[in-house]
Structure formats: C-alpha cells, structure tokens
C-alpha positions as CSV (number, residue, x, y, z in Angstrom):
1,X,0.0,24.9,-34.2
2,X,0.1,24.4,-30.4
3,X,2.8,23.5,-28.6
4,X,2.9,20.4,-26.3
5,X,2.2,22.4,-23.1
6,X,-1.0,24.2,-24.4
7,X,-2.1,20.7,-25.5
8,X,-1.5,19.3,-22.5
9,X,-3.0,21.6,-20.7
10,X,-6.2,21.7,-22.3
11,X,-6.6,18.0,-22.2
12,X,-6.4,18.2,-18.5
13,X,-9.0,20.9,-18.2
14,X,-11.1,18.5,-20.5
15,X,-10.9,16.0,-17.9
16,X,-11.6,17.7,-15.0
17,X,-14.5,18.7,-16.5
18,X,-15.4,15.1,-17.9
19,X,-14.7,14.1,-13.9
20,X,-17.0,16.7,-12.4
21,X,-20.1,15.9,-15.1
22,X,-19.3,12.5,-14.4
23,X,-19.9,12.8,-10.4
24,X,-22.6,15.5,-11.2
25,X,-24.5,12.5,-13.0
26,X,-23.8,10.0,-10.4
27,X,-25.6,12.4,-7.7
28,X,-28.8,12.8,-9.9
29,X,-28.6,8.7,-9.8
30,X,-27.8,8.2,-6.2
31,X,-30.6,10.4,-5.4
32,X,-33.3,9.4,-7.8
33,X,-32.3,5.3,-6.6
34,X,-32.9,6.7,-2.8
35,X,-36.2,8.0,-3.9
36,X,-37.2,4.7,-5.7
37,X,-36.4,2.4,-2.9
38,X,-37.8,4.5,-0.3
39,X,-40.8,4.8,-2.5
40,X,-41.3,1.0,-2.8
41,X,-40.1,0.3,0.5
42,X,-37.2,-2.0,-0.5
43,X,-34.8,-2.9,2.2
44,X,-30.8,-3.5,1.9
45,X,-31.4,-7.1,2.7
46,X,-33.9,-7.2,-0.4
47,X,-30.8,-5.6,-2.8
48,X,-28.2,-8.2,-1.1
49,X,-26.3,-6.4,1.5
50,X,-26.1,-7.3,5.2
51,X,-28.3,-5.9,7.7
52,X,-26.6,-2.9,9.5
53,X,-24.6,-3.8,12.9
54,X,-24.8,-7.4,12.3
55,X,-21.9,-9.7,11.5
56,X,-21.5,-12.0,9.2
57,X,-19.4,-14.5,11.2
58,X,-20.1,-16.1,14.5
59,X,-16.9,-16.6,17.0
60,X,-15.2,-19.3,16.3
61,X,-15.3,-21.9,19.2
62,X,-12.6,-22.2,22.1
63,X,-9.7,-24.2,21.6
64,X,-7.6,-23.3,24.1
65,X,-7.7,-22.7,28.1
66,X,-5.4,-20.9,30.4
67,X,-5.8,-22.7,33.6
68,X,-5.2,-19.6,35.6
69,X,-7.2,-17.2,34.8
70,X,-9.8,-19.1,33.0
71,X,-9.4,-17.7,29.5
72,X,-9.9,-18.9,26.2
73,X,-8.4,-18.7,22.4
74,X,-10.0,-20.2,19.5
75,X,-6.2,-20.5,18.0
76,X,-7.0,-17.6,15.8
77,X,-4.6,-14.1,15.1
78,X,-1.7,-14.2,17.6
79,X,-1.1,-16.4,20.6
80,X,-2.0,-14.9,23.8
81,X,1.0,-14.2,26.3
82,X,-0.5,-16.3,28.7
83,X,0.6,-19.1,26.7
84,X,4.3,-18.3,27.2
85,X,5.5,-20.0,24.0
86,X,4.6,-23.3,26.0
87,X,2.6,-26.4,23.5
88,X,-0.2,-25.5,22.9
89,X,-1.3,-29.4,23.5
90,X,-1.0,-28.4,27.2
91,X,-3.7,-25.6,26.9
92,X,-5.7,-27.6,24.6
93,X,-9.8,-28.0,25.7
C-alpha cells in the first residue's frame, strides 16, 4: 500500500496535468472563436463589450469653484486643498 506522501504526490502530478489539458483546451477555443468572429465580421459591441478607449461614464458636472484660480470639483473622491477645510457652501456654483 502507498504511503500518504506517494499518494499525495501523485495526486498533485494528476492535477497539474488536469491544469495544463485544461489551458491546452481553452487555447484551441480562444483561437477557433477568434477565427469565427473574424470570419463573420462580428464586432465586440455586437458580443456586449464596450468599444475600445471609450468610457462608460461622462464627468460628472461641477459643483464647486475656487474663486482664485478658477477651478472646479464635482464633490467627488477627495476635497481639493484649495478648499482649505473651509464650507463647502462658500465654494458652491
């Protein structure tokens, strides 16, 4: 009988090898997709992804005004330091 070591060792050679055929598989899939869709001409917007380099969100408006300098916050991630720690009711547009 084997002992717990050999045993264990040989189930993880089983599933390296289960790993490997497994992404072996997935490249023959990738690639034979790639083919199809080039093939028929389908575009990631037709599968349901977003189009390359565009965002998905528009900036969100201005709230906020520094009267110095002129710039803006949308009150959105952290307060600028031209705030100062000041109300924001005094900066509001």
């Amino acid at each position: 009988m084997a002992s717990y070591e050999e045993l264990k060792a040989q189930a993880d050679a089983l599933m390296k090898q289960a790993e490997e055929a497994r992404k072996a598989e997935n490249r023959e899939i990738i690639a034979d997709l790639k083919a199809i869709i080039r093939e028929k001409g389908i575009t990631a917007e037709q599968l349901g992804f977003a189009p390359a380099g565009k965002g998905s969100r528009k900036p969100a408006p201005a709230k906020y005004r520094d009267p110095v300098s002129g710039a803006t916050w949308a009150g959105r991630g952290r307060t600028p330091k031209w705030m100062n720690g000041g109300s924001r009711e005094a900066y509001a547009l």
